[in-house]
C-alpha positions as CSV (number, residue, x, y, z in Angstrom):
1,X,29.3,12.4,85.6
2,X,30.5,10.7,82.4
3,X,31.0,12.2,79.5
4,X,30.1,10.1,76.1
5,X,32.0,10.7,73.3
6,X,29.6,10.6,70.3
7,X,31.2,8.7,67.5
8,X,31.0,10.1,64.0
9,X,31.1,8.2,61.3
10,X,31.7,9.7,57.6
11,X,30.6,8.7,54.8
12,X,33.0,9.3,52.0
13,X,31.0,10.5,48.9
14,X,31.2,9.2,45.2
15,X,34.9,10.9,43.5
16,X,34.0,12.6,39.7
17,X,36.1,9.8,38.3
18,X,33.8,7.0,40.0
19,X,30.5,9.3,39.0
20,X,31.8,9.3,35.4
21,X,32.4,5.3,35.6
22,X,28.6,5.1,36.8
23,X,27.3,6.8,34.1
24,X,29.7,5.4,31.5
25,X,28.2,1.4,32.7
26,X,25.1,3.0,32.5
27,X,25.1,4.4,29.2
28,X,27.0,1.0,27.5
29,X,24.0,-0.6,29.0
30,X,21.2,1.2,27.5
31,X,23.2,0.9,24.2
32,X,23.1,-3.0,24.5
33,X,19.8,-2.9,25.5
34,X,18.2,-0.6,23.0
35,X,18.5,-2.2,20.0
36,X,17.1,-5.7,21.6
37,X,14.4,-3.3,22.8
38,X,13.8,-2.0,19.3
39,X,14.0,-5.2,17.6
40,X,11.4,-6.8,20.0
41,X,8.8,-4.0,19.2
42,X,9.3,-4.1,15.5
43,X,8.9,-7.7,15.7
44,X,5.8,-7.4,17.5
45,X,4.9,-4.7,15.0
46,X,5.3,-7.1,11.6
47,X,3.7,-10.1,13.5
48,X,0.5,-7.7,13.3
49,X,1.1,-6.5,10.2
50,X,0.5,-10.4,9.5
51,X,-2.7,-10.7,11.4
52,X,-3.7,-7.6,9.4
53,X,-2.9,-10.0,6.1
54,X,-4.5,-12.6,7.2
55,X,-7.6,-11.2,8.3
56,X,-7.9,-10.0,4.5
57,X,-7.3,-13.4,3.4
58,X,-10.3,-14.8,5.6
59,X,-12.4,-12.2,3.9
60,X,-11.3,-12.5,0.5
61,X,-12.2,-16.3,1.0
62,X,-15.7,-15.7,2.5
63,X,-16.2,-13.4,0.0
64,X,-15.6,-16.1,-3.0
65,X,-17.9,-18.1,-1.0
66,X,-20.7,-15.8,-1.2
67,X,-19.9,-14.5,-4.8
68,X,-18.7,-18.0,-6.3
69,X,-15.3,-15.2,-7.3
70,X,-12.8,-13.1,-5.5
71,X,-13.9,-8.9,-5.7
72,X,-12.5,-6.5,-8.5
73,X,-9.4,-5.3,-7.9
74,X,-10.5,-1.7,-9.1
75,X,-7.8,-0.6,-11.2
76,X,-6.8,-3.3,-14.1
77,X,-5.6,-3.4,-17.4
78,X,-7.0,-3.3,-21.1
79,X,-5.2,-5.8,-23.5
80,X,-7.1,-4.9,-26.4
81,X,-4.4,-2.6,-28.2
82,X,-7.2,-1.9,-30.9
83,X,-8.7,0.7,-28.0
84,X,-5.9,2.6,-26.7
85,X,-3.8,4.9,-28.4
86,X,-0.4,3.3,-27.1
87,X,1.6,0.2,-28.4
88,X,0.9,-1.8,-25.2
89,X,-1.8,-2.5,-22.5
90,X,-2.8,0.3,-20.2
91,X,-4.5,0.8,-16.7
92,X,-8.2,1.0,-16.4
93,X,-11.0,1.8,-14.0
94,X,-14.4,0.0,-15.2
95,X,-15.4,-1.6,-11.8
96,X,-17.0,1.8,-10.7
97,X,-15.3,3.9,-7.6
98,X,-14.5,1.4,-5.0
99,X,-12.0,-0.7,-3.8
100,X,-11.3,-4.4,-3.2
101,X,-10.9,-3.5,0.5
102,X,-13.9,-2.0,0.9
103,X,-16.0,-5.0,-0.6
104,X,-14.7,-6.9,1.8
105,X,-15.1,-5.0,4.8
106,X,-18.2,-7.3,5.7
107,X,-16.6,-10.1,6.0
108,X,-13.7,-8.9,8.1
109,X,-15.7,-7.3,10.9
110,X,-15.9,-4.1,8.9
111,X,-19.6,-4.2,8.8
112,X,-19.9,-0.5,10.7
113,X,-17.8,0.7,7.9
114,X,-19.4,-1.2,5.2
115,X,-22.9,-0.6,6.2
116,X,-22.0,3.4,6.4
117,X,-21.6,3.5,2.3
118,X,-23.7,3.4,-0.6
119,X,-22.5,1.3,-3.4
120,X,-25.8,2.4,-5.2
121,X,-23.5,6.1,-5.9
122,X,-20.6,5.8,-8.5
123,X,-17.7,6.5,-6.1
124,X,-16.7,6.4,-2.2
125,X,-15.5,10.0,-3.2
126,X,-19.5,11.4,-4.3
127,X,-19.5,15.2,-4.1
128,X,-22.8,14.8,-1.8
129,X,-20.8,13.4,1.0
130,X,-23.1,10.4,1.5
131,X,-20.1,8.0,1.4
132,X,-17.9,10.1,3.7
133,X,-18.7,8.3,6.9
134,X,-18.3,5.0,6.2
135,X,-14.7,6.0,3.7
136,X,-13.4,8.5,6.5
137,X,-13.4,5.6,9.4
138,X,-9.7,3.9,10.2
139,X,-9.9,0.7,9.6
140,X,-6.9,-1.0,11.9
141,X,-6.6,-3.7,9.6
142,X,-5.7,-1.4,6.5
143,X,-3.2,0.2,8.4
144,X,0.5,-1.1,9.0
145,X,1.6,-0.3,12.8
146,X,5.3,-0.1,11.5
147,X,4.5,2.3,8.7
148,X,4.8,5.9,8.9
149,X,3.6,9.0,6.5
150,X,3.7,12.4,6.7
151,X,2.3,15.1,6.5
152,X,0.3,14.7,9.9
153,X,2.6,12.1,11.1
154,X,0.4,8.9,9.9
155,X,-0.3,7.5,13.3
156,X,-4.2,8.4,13.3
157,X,-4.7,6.3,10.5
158,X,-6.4,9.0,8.7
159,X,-5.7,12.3,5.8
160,X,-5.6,15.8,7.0
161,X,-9.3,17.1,5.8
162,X,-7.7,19.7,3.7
163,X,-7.1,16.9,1.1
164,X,-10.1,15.4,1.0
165,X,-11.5,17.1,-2.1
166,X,-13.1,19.6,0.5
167,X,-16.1,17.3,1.9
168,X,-14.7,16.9,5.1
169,X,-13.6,19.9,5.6
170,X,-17.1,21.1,4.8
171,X,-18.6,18.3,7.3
172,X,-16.2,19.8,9.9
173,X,-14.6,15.9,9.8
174,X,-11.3,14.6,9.0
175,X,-9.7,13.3,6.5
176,X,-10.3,9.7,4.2
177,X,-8.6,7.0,5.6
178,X,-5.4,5.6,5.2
179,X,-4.2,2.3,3.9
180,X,-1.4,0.4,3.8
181,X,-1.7,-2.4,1.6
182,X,-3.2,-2.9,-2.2
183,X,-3.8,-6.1,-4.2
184,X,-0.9,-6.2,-6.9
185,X,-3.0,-6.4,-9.9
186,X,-0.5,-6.2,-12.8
187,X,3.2,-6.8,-13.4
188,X,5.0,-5.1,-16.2
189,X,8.4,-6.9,-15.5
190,X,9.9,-8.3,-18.3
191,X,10.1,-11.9,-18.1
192,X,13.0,-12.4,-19.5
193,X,14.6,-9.8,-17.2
194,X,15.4,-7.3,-19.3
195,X,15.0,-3.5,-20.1
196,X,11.9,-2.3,-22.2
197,X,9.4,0.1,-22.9
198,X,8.5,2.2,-19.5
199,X,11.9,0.7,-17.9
200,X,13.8,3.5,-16.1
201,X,16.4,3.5,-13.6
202,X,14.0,3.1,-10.6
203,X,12.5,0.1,-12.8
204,X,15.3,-1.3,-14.6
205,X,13.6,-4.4,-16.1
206,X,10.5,-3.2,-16.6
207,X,8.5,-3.9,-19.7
208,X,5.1,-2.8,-20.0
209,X,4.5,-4.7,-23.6
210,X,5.1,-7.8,-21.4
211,X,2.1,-6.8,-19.1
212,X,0.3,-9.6,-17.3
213,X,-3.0,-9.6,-14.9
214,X,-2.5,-10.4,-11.0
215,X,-4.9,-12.2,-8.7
216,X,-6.9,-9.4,-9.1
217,X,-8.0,-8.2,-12.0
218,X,-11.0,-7.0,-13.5
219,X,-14.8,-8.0,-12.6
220,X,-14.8,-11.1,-10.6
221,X,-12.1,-13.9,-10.8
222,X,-12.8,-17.6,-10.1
223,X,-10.4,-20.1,-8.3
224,X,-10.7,-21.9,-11.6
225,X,-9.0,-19.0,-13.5
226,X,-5.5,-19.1,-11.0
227,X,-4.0,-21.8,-12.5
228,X,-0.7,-21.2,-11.6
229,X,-2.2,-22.1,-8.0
230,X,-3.8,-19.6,-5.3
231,X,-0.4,-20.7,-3.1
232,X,1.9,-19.6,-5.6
233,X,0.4,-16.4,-6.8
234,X,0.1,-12.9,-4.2
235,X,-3.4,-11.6,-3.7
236,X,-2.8,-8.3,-1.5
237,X,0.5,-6.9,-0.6
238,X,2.1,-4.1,1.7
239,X,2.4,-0.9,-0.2
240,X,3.0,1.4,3.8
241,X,3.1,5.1,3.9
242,X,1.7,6.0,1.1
243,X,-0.1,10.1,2.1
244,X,-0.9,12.8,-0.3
245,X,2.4,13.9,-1.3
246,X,2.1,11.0,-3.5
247,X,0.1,11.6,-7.0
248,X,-1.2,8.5,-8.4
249,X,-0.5,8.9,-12.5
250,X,-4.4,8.8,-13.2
251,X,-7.0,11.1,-12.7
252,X,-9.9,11.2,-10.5
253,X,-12.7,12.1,-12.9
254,X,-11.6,9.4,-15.6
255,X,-13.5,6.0,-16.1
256,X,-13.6,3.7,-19.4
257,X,-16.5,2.7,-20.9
258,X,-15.8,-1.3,-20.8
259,X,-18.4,-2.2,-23.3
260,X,-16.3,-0.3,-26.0
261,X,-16.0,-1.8,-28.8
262,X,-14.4,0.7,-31.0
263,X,-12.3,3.7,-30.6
264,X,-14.6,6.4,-31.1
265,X,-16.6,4.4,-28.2
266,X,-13.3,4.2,-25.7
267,X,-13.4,7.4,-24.5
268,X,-13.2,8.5,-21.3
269,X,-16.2,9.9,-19.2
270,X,-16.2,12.6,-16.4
271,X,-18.2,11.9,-13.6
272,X,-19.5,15.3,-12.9
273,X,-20.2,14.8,-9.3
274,X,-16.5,14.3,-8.3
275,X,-14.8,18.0,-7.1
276,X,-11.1,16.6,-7.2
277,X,-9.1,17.1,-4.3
278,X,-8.3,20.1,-3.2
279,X,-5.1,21.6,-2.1
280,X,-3.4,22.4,-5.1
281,X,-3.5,18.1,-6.3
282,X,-6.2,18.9,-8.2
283,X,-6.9,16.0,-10.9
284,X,-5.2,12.9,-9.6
285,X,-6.4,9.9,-7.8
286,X,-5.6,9.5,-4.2
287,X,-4.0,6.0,-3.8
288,X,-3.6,6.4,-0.2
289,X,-7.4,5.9,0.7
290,X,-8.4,2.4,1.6
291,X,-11.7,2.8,-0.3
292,X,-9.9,4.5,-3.7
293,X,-10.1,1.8,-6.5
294,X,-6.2,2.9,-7.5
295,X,-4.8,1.9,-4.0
296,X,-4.5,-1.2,-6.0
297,X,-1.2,-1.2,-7.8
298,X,1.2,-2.7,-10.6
299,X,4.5,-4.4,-9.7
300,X,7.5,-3.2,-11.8
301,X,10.6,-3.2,-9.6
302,X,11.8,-5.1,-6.4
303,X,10.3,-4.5,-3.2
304,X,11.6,-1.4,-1.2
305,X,13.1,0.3,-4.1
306,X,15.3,2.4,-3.0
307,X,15.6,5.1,-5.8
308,X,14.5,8.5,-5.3
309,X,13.0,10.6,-5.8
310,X,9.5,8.3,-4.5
311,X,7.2,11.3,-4.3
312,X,6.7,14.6,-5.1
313,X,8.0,16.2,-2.4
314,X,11.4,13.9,-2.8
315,X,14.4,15.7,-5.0
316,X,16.3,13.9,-7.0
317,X,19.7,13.4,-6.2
318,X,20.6,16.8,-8.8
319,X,18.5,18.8,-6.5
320,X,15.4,19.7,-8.0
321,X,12.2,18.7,-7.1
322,X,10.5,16.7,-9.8
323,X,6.8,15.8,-10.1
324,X,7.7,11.8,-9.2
325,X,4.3,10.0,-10.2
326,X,4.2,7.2,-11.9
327,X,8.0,6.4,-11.5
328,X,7.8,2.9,-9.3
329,X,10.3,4.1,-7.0
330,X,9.9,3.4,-3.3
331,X,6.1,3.1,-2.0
332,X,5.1,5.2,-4.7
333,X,2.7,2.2,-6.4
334,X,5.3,-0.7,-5.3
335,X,5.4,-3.1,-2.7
336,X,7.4,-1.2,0.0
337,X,7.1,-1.6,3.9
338,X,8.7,-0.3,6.7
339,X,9.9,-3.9,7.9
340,X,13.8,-4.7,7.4
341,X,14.6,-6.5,4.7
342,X,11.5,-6.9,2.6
343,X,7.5,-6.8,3.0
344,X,4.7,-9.2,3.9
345,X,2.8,-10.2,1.2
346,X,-0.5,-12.4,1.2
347,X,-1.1,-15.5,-1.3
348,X,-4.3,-16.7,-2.9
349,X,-4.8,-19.4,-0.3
350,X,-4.5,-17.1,2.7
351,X,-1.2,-17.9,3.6
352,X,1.4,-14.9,4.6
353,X,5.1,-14.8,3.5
354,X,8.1,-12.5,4.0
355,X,9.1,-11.9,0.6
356,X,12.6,-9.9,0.6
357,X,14.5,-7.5,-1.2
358,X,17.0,-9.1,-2.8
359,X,14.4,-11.5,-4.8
360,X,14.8,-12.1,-8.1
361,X,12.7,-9.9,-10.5
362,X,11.9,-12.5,-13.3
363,X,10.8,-14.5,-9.5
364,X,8.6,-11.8,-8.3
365,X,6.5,-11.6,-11.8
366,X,5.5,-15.3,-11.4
367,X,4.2,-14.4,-8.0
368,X,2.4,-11.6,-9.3
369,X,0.9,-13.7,-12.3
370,X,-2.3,-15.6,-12.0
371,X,-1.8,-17.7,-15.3
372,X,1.7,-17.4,-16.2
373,X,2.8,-21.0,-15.8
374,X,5.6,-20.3,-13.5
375,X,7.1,-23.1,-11.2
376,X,8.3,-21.3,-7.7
377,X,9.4,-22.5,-4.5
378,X,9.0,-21.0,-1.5
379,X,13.3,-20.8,-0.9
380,X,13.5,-18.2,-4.2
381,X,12.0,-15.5,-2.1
């Protein structure tokens, strides 16, 4: 009988040096790879963060064509220097407790929102908790998918309750929600580009004499009152990541009495049904809230100012923390965004541009200005 030799045959296995070559490919790989990937998904990100604009222009628009005007912006300014007890104009709240945002949620498919609040109360922010419903909803459009906030991380599109002025909490509900974007409804840039009064060194040509009304303003503004042309002039804006470390320069429980005619008439008026937030932020208005008249905001410095700090839990670059608000640095009341290079910002007519950092200030006021007579092409930002 035969005997059969069984062949072996041996596989030699991978050396450390060959292993280490492996993973070496591997890894120079990913590194090409990731920052294509990255770029892809932030590009996918800002082209919604367009669609988010533009659905806001389509409602502005059908709004003006129900109301024969463009809504409030909510916060604006008083000219008349005879009222205030400054040398130059100063920010106001006489359109009642709401936002531009929300009074155009029915036009935009926000109807379940809309429907949800009573305009009939002073404020989104009533003490009874009747508006709470409708205000505490995330709306996607408000909300930037590039942007992110702390202190819960930002991604649900809403506060954490313990901010809310305590009527959540008390409803066992979240938070208000966020919002990323404001109308700019002032600019105190100089225009001649230069230092004045309010300028600092986060707004270094700011000059709050010089003070001039946006798009939207207060009450109602006609087409026939742009005249530097609804294409030329920015309605709404990105101002991303705004959250409640951020403390708006106003208080809550402040309004103006706009038929004032003298100064022992312009006082200011607490509405006695407002608790304030809670948390420790106890007077000031929360800007991050798409239904707060103050998420509308003044422009005083280039977009995505870096100077710091930009809130109040920012230090400055001596160390100490410093209570930030007001300062126009970063997102705190600017337009800011997470995108590279700049932020989207939507015109009167509905169109959406990129406008970028390194725009020229004296530039950016004429976009901001509704009536300034500036001549602008679209190549100087």
């Amino acid at each position: 009988m035969r005997s059969r030799t069984r062949s072996r045959s041996f596989r030699p296995a991978f050396t450390l040096i060959e292993l280490l070559v492996v993973i070496a490919i591997i890894a120079v790989l990913i590194a090409l790879l990731l920052p294509a990937v990255q770029s892809a998904r932030e590009a996918a990100r800002r082209a919604q963060c367009v669609n988010n604009l533009k659905q806001m222009g389509l409602a502005l628009f059908n709004y003006e064509s129900g109301n024969n005007a463009f809504p409030p912006s909510g916060e604006s300014t008083n000219f008349n220097l005879s009222l205030v007890s400054v040398p130059y104009p100063t920010s106001q709240f006489v359109d009642g407790g709401w936002s531009a945002l929300a009074r155009i949620l029915p036009y935009m498919e926000g109807g379940n929102a809309f429907n949800a609040l009573n305009f009939n109360l002073f404020e989104y922010n009533d003490a009874n908790g009747q508006n709470y419903t409708g205000a505490s909803q995330v709306v996607a459009v408000f909300i930037c998918p590039s942007s992110t906030r702390s202190p819960d991380g930002g991604r649900d599109g809403a506060e954490p309750a313990a901010w809310d002025g305590g009527i959540s909490a008390a409803l066992g509900g979240q938070g208000y929600g966020y919002n990323d974007y404001g109308p700019t409804c002032y600019t105190d840039i100089s225009p001649l580009g230069v230092g004045g009064v309010g300028a600092t060194l986060a707004t270094p040509f700011r000059d709050k004499t010089t003070r001039a009304n946006g798009l939207l303003k207060q009450g109602k503004t006609t087409i026939g009152e742009i005249t530097d042309g609804t294409s030329n002039t920015i309605a709404i804006a990105e101002d991303a990541g705004r959250d409640p470390r951020y403390l708006s320069p106003y208080t809550q429980n402040t309004y103006i009495d706009k038929s004032a005619t003298t100064m022992s008439a312009y006082v200011a008026s607490t509405n006695p049904s407002d608790p304030g937030p809670a948390g420790g932020y106890t007077q000031w208005r929360r800007y991050w809230r798409w239904a707060e008249p103050d998420e509308s905001y003044g422009v005083s410095g280039v977009p995505n100012n870096k100077y710091r700090p930009d809130n109040e839990g920012t230090d400055w670059p001596t160390g100490p923390t410093y209570v930030a608000q007001g300062n126009n640095a970063g997102n705190n009341d600017e337009i800011a965004s997470f995108h590279p290079g700049g932020a989207n910002i939507l015109f009167g007519d509905g169109h959406v541009a990129f406008l970028k950092d390194s725009i020229n200030p004296i530039t950016l006021r004429g976009l901001v200005t509704l009536a300034g007579g500036e001549v602008i092409s679209s190549d100087q930002y």
